[in-house]
MIDOSE-1310 file (N, C-alpha, C; in nm, 2 decimals, decimal comma, always signed):
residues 266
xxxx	+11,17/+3,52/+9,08/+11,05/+3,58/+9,04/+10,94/+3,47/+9,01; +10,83/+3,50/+9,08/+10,70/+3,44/+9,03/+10,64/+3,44/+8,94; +10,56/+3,33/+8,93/+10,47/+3,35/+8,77/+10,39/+3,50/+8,73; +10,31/+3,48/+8,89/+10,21/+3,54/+8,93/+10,27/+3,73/+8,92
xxxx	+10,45/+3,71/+8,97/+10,50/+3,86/+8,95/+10,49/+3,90/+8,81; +10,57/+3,82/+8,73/+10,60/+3,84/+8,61/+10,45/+3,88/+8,48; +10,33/+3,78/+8,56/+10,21/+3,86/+8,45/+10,14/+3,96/+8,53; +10,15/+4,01/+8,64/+10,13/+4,13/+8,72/+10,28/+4,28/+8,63
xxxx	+10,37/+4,25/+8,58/+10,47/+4,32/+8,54/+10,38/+4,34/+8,39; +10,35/+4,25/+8,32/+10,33/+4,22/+8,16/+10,17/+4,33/+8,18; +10,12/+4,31/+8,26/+10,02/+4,43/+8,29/+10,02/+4,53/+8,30; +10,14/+4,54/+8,40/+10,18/+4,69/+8,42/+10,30/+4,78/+8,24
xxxx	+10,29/+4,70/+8,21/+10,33/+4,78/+8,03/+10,27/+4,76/+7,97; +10,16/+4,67/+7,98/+10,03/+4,68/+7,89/+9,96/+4,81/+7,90; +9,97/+4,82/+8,02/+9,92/+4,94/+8,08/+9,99/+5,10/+8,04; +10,10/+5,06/+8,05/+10,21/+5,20/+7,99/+10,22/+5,22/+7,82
xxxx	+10,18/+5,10/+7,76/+10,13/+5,15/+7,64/+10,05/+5,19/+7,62; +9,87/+5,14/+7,68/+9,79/+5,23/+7,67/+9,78/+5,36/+7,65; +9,84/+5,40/+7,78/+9,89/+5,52/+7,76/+9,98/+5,64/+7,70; +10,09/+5,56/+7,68/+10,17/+5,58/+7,56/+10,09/+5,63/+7,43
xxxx	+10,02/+5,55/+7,35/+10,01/+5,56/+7,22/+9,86/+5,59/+7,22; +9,72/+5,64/+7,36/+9,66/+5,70/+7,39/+9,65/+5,83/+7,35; +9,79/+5,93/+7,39/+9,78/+6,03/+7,39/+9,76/+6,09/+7,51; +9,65/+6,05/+7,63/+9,61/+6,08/+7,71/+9,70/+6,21/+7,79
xxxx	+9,81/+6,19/+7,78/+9,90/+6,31/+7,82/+9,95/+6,29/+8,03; +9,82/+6,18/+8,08/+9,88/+6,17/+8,20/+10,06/+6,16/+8,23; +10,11/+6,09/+8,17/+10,27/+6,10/+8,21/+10,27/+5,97/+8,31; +10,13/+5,89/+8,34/+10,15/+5,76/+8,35/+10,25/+5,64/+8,32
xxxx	+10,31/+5,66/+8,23/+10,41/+5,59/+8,15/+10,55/+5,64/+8,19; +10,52/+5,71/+8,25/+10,72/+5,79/+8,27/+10,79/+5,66/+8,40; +10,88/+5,61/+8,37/+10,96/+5,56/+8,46/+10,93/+5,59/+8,64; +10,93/+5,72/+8,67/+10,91/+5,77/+8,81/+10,75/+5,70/+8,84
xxxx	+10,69/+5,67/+8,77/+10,53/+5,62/+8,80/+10,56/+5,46/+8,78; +10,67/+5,39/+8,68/+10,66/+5,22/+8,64/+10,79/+5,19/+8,74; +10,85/+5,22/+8,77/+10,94/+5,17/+8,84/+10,92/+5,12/+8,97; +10,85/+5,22/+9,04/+10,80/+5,21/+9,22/+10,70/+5,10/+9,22
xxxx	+10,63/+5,05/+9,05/+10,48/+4,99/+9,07/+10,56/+4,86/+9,07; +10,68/+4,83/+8,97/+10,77/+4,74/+8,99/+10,80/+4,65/+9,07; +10,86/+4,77/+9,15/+10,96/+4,75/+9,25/+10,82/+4,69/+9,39; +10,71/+4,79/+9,37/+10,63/+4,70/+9,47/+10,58/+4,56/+9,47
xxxx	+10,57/+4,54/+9,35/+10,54/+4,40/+9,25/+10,61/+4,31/+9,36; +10,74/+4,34/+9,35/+10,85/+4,25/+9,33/+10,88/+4,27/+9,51; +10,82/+4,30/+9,56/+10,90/+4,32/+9,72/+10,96/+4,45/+9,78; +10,96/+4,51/+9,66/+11,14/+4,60/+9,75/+11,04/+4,75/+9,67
xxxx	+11,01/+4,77/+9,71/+10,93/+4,93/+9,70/+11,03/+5,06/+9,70; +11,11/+5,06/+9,80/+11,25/+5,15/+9,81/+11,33/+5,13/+9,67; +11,35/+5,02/+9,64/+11,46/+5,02/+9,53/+11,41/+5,06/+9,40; +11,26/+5,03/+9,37/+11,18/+5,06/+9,30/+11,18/+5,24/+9,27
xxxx	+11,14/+5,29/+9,40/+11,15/+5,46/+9,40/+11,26/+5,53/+9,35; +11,42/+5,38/+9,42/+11,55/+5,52/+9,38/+11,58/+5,48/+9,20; +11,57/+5,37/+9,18/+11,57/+5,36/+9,00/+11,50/+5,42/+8,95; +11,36/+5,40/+8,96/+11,26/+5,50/+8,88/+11,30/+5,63/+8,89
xxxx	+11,35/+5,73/+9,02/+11,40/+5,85/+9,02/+11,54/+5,85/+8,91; +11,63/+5,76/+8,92/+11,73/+5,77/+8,85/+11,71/+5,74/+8,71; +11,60/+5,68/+8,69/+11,59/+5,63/+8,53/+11,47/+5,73/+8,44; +11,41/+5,82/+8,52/+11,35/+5,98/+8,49/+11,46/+6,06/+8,46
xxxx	+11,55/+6,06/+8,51/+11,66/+6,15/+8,53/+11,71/+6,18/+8,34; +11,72/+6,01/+8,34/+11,78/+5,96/+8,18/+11,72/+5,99/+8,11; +11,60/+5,96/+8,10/+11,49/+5,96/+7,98/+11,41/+6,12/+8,01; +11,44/+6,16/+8,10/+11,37/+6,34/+8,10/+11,39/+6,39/+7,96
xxxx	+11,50/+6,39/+7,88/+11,50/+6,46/+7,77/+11,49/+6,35/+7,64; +11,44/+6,28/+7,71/+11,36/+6,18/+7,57/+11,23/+6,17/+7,46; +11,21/+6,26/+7,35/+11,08/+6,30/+7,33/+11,09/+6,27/+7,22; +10,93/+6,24/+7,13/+10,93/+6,21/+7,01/+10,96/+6,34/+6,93
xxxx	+10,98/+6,41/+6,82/+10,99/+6,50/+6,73/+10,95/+6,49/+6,59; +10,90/+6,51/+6,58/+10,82/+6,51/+6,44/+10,75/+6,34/+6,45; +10,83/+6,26/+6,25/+10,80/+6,11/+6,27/+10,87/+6,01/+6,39; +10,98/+6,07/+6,43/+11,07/+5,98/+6,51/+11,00/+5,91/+6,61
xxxx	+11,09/+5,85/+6,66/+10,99/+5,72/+6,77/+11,15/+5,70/+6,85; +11,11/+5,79/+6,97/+11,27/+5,79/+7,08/+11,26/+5,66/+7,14; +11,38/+5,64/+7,19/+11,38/+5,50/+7,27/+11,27/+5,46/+7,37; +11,24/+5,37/+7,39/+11,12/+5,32/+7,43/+11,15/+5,33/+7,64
xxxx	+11,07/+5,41/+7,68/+11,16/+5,43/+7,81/+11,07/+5,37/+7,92; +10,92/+5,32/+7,84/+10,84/+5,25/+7,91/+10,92/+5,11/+7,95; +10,96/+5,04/+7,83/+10,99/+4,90/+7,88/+11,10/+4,93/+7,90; +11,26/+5,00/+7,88/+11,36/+5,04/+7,95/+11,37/+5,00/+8,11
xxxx	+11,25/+5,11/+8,14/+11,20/+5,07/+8,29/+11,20/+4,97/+8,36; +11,04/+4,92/+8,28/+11,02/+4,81/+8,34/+11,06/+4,68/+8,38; +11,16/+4,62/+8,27/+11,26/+4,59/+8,22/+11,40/+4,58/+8,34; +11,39/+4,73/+8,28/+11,54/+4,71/+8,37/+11,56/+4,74/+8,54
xxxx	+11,43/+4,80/+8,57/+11,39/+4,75/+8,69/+11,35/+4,61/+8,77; +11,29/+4,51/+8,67/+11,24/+4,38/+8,72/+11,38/+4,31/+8,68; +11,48/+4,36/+8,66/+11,56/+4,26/+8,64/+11,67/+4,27/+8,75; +11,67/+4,45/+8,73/+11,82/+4,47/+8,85/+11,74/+4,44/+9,03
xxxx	+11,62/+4,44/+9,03/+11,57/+4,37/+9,16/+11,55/+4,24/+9,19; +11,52/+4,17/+9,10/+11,49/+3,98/+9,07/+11,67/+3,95/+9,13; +11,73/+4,03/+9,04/+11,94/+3,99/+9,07/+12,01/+3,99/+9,20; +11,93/+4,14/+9,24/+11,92/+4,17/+9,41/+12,09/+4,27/+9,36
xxxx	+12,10/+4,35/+9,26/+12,14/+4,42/+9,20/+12,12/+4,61/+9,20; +12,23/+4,65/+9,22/+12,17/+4,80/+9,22/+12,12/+4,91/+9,08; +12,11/+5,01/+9,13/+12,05/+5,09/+9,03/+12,14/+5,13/+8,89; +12,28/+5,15/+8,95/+12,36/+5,06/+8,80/+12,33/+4,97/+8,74
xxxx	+12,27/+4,88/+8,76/+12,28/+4,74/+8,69/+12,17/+4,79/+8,57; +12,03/+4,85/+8,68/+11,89/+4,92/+8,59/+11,92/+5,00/+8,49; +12,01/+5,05/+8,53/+12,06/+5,18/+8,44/+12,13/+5,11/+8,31; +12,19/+5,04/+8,35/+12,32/+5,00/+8,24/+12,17/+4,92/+8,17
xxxx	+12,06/+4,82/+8,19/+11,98/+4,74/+8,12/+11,90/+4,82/+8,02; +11,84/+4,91/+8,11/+11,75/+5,01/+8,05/+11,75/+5,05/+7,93; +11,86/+5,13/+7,91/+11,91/+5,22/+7,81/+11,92/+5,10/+7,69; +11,97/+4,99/+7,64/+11,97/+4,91/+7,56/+11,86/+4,83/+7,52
xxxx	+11,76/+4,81/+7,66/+11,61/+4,81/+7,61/+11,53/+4,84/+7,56; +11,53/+4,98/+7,61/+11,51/+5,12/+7,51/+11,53/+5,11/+7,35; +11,67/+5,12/+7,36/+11,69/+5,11/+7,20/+11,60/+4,94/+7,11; +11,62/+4,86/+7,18/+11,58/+4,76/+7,14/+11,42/+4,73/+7,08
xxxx	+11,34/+4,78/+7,17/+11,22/+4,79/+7,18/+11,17/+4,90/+7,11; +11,29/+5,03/+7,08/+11,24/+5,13/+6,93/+11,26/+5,05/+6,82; +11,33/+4,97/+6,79/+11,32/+4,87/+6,71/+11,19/+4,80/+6,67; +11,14/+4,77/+6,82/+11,03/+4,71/+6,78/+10,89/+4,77/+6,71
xxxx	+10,90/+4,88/+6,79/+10,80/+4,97/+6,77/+10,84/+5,03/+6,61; +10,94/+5,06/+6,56/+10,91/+5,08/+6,41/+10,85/+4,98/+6,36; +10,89/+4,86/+6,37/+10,81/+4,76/+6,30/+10,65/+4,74/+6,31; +10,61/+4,79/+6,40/+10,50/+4,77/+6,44/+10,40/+4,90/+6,36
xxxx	+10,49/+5,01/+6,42/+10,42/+5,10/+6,28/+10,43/+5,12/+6,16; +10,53/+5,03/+6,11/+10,49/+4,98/+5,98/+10,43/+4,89/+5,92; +10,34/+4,82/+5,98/+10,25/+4,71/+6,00/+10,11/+4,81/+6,01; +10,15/+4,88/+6,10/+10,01/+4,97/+6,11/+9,98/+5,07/+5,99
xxxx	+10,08/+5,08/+5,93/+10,09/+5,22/+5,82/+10,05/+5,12/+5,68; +10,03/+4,99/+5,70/+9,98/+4,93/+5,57/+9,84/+4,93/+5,59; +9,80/+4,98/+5,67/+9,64/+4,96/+5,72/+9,58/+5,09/+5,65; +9,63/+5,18/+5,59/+9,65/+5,30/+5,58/+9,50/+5,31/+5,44
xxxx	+9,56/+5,23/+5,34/+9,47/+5,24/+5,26/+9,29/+5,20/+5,32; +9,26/+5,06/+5,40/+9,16/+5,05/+5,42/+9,08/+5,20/+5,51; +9,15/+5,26/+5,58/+9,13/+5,38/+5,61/+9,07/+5,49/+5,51; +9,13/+5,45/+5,41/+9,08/+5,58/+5,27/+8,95/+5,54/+5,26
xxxx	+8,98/+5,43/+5,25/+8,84/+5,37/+5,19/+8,69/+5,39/+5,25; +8,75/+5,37/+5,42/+8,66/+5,41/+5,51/+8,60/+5,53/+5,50; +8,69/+5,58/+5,49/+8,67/+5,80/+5,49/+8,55/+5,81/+5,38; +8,57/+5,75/+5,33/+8,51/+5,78/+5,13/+8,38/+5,73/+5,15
xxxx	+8,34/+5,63/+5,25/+8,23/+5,58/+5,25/+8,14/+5,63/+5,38; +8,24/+5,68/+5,40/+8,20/+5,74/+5,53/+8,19/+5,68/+5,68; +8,25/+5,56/+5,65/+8,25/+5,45/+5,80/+8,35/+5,49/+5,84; +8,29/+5,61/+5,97/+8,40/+5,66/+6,04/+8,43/+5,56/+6,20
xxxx	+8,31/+5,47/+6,21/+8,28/+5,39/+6,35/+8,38/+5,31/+6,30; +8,42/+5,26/+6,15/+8,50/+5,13/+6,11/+8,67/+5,19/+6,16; +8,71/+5,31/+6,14/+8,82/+5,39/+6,14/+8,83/+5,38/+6,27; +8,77/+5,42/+6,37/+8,77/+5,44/+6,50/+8,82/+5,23/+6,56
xxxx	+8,72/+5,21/+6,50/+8,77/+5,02/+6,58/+8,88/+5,04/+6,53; +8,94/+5,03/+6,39/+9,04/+4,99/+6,35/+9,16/+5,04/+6,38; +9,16/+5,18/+6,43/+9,24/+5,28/+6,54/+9,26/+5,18/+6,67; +9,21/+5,21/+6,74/+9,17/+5,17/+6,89/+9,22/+4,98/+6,86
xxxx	+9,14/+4,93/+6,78/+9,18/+4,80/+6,77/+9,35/+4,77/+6,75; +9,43/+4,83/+6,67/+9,58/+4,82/+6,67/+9,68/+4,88/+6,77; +9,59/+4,96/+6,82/+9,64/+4,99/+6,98/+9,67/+4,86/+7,04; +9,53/+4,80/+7,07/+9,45/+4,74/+7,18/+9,61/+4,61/+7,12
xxxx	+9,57/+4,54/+7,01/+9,70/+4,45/+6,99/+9,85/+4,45/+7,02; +9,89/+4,60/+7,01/+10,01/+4,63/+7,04/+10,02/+4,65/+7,22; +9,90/+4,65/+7,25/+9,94/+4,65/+7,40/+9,96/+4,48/+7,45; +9,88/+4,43/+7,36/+9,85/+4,32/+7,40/+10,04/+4,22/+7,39
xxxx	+10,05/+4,21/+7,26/+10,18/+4,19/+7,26/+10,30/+4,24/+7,31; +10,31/+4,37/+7,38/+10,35/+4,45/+7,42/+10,41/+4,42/+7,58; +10,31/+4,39/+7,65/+10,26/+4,33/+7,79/+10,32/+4,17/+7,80; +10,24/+4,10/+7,66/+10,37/+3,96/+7,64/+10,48/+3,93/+7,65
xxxx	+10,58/+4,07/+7,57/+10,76/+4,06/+7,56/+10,79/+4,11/+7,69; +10,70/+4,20/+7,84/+10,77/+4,19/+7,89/+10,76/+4,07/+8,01; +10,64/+4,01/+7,97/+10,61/+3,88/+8,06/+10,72/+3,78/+8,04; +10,76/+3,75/+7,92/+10,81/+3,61/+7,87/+10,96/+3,65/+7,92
xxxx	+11,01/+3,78/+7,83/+11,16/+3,84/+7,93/+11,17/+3,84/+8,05; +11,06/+3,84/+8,12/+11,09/+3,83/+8,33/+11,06/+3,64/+8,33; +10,96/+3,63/+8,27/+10,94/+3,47/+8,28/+11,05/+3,37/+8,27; +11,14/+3,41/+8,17/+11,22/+3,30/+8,10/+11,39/+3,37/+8,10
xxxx	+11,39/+3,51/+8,13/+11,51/+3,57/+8,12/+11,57/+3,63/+8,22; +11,55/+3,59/+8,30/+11,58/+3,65/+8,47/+11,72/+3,60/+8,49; +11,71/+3,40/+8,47/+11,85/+3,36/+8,53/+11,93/+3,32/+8,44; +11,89/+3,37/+8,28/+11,98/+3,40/+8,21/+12,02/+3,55/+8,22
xxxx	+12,01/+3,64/+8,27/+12,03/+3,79/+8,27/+12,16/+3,74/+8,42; +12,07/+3,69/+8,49/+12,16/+3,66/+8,61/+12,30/+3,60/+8,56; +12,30/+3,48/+8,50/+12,42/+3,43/+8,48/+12,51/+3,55/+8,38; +12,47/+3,61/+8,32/+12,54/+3,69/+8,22/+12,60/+3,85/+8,31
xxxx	+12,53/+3,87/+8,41/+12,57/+4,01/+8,52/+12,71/+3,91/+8,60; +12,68/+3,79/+8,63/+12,81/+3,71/+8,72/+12,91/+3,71/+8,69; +12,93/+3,72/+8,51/+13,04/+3,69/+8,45/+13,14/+3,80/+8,40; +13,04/+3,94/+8,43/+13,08/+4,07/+8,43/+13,22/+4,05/+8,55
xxxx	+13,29/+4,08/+8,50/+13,44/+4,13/+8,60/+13,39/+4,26/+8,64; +13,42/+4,29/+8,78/+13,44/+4,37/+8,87/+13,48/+4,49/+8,82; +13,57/+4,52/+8,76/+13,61/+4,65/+8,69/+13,50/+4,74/+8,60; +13,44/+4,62/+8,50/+13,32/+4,67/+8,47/+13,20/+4,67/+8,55
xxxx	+13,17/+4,63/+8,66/+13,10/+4,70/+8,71/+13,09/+4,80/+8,85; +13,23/+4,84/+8,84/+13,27/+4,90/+8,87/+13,26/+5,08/+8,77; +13,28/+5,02/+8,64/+13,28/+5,11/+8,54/+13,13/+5,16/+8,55; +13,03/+5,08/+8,53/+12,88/+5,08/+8,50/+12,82/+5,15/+8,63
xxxx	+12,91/+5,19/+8,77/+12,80/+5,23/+8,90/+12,90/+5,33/+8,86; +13,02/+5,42/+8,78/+13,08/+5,54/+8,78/+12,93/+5,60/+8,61; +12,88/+5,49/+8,57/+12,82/+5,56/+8,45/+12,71/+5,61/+8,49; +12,62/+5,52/+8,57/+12,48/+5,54/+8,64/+12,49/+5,68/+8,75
xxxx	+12,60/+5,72/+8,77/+12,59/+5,88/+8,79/+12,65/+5,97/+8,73; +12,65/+5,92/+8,60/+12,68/+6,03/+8,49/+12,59/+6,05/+8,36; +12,51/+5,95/+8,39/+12,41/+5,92/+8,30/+12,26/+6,03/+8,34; +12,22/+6,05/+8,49/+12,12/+6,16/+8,52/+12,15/+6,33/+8,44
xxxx	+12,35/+6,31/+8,44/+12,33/+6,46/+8,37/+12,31/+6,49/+8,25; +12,33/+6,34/+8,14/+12,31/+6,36/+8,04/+12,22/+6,36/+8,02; +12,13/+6,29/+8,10/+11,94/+6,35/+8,06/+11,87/+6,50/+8,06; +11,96/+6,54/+8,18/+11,95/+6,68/+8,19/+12,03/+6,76/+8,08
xxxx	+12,13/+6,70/+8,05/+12,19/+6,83/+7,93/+12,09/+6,77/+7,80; +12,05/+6,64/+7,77/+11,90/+6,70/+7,69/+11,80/+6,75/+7,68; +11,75/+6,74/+7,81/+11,64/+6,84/+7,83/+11,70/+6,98/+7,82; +11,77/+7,01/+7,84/+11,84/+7,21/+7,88/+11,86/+7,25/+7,71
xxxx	+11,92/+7,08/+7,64/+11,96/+7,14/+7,50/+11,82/+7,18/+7,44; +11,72/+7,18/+7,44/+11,54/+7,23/+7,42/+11,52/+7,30/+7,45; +11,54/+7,35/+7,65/+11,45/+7,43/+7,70/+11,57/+7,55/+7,74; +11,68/+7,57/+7,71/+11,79/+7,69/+7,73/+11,72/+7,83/+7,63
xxxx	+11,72/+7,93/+7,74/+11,67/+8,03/+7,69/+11,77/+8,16/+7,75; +11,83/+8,22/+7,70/+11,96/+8,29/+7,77/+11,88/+8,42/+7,83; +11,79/+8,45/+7,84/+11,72/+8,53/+7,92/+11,67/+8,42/+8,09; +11,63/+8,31/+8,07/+11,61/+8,25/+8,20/+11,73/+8,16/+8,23
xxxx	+11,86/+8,15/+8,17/+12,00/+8,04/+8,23/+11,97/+8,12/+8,33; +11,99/+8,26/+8,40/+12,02/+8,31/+8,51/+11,97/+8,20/+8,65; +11,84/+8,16/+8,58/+11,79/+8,07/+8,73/+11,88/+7,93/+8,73; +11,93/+7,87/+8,65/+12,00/+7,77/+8,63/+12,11/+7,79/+8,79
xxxx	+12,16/+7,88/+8,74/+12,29/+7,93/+8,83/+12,21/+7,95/+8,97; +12,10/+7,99/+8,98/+12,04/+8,05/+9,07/+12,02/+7,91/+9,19; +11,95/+7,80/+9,11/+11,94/+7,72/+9,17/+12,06/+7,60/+9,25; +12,15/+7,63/+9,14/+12,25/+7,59/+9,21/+12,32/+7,66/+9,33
xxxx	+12,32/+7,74/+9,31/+12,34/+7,82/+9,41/+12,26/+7,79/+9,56; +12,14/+7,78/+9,49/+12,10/+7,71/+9,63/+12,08/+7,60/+9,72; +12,11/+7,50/+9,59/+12,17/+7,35/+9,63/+12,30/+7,34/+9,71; +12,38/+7,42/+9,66/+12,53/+7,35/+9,66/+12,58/+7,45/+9,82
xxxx	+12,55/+7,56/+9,78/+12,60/+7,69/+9,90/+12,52/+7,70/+10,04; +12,38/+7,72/+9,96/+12,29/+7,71/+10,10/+12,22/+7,58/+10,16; +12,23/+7,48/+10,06/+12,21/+7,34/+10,15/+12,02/+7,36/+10,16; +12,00/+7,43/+10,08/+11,80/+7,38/+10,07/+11,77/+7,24/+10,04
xxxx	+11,68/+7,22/+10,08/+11,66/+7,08/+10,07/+11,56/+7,11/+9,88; +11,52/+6,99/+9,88/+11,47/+6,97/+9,68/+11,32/+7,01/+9,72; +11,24/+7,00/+9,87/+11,09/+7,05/+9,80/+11,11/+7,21/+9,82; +11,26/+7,30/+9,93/+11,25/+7,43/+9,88/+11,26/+7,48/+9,78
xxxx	+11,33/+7,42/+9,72/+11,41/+7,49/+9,58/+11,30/+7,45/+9,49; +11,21/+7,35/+9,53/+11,08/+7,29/+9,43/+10,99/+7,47/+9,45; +10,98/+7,44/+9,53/+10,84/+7,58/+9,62/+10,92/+7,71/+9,50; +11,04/+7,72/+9,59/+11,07/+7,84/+9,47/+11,05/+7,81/+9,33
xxxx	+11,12/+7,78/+9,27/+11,13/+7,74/+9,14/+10,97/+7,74/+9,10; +10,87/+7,70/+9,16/+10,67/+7,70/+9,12/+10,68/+7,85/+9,16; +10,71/+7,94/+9,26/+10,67/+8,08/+9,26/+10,71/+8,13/+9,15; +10,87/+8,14/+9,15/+10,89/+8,26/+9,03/+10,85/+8,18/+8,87
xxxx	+10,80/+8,06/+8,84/+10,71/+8,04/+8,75/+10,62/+8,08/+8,74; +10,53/+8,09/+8,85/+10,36/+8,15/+8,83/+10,41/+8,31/+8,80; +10,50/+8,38/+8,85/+10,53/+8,52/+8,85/+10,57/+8,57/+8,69; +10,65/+8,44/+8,62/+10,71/+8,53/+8,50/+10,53/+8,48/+8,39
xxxx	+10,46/+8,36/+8,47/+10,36/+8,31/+8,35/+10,28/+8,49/+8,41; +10,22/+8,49/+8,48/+10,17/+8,59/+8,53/+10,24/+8,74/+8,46; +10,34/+8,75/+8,43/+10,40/+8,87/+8,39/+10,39/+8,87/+8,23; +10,38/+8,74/+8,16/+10,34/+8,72/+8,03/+10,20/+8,74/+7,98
xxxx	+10,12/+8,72/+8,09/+9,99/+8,72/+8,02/+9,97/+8,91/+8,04; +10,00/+8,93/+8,14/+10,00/+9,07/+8,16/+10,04/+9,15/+8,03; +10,16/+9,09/+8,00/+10,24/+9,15/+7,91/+10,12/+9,15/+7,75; +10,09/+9,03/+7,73/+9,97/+8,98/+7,57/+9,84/+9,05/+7,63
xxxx	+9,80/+9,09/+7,73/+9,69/+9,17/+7,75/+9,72/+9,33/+7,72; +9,81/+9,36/+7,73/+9,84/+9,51/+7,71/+9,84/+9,52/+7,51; +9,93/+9,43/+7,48/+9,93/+9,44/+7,35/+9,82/+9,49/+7,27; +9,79/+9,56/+7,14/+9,71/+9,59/+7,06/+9,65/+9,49/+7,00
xxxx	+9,53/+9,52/+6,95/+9,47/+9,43/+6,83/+9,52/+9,42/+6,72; +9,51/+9,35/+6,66/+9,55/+9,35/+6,50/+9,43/+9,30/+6,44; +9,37/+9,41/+6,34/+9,26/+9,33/+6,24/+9,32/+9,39/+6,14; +9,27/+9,26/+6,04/+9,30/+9,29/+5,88/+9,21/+9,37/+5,84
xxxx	+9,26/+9,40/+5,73/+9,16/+9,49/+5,61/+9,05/+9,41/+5,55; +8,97/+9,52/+5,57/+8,82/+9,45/+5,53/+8,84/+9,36/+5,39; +8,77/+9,24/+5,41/+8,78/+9,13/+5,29/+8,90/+9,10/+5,27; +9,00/+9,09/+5,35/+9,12/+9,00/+5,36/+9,10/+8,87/+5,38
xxxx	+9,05/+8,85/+5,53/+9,00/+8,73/+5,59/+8,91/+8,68/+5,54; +8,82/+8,72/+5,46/+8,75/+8,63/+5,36/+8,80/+8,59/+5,24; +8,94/+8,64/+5,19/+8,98/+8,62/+5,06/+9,07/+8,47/+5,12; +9,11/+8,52/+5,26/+9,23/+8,38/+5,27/+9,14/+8,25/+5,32
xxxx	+9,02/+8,32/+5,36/+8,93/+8,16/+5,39/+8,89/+8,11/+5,28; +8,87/+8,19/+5,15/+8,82/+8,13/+5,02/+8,93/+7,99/+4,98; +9,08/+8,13/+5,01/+9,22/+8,04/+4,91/+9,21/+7,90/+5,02; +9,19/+7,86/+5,12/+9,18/+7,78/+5,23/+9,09/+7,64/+5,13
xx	+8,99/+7,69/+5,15/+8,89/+7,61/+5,13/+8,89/+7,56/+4,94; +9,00/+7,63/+4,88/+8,99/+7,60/+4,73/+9,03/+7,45/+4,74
């Protein structure tokens, strides 16, 4: 790997934090978008597409929940993509890196918002005085840092840790990685039985079965079963709103809603 690859890489997660801790909601940051950008970085655009596909798979049911902060799936990626293609390594290798990055890098990221959460008081202060422009820099400004450093750990890990990553995959015995390309396709389902453990609703499992059905029996290819799967969505969203348009009004009793806006505002 080149210089020139590795601070072209430290951009591209600079970039996925932005995003990240933006809010922005694009989904720029998901693995299936940092992987292919990678992977074209680095030469090999193909290998880039089938990790990033396989490393969405993993992290699909990875989400924050309340205060938590899930494994870091931005630099997982990035990460474990610039490494298993610098090795000339397959999407096992990404997979097996990833996931430990991940964890690693939540590490980092608590520390970092607790560095940010001592900032906390000059914020009161701000409020009180009313320097909301000072709250806003100082928002945006600990972003802007954490991207900034952010973009560095993955520069200096591709810069300086490639052919130590390399020598440490060579010394791997064959068995184990042997073990690790039987995990890397057991590892897409467990992403999917976290996402299902959230989104299982025993009125829609029926399509679960349905779809398989059409993978496994009828041999549809993934953008038919895509096509379907978007129709009878628009159909049940469409049968929903149908459904909350029929419904009644509800208004309260006069001077209700002004008694609960008072208790509000006490």
């Amino acid at each position: 790997m080149t210089l020139f690859q590795a601070i072209l890489i430290g951009f591209v997660a600079f970039g996925g934090l932005l995003v990240t801790e933006s809010g922005c909601g694009l989904m720029l940051n998901r693995p299936i978008v940092l992987a292919p950008i990678v992977g074209f970085i680095l030469g090999d655009l193909y290998e880039g597409l089938i990790m990033g596909a396989a490393l969405e798979l993993i992290f699909l049911g990875v989400v924050s929940i309340g205060g938590s902060t899930p494994s870091d799936s931005t630099m997982g990626s990035i990460l474990g993509t610039a490494f298993a293609i610098s090795m000339n390594q397959g999407v096992e290798i990404a997979l097996a890196l990833a996931v430990p990055i991940g964890l690693l890098m939540q590490m980092v990221q608590y520390l970092v918002y607790f560095i940010r959460a001592t900032q906390m008081s000059k914020v009161e202060v701000y409020a009180e005085q009313g320097q909301f422009n000072k709250i806003t820099r100082l928002h945006f400004g600990s972003i802007l840092i954490f991207a900034i450093i952010y973009g560095f750990i993955a520069f200096a890990s591709l810069q300086f840790g490639v052919e130590l990553m390399r020598n440490l995959v060579d010394q791997i015995p064959q068995v184990i990685l042997d073990g690790l390309d039987a995990a890397s396709m057991m590892l897409p389902a467990v992403g999917f039985a976290l996402l299902m453990n959230m989104l299982w609703d025993n009125r829609l499992c029926v399509l679960l079965f349905f779809g398989f059905i059409l993978a496994t029996y009828l041999n549809l290819p993934i953008i038919a079963i895509a096509g379907i799967a978007l129709t009878i969505g628009v159909l049940l969203v469409a049968q929903d709103m149908n459904h909350n348009r029929k419904l009644p009004e509800i208004s309260l009793p006069q001077g209700q809603d002004q008694a609960e806006e008072e208790f509000f505002n006490e």
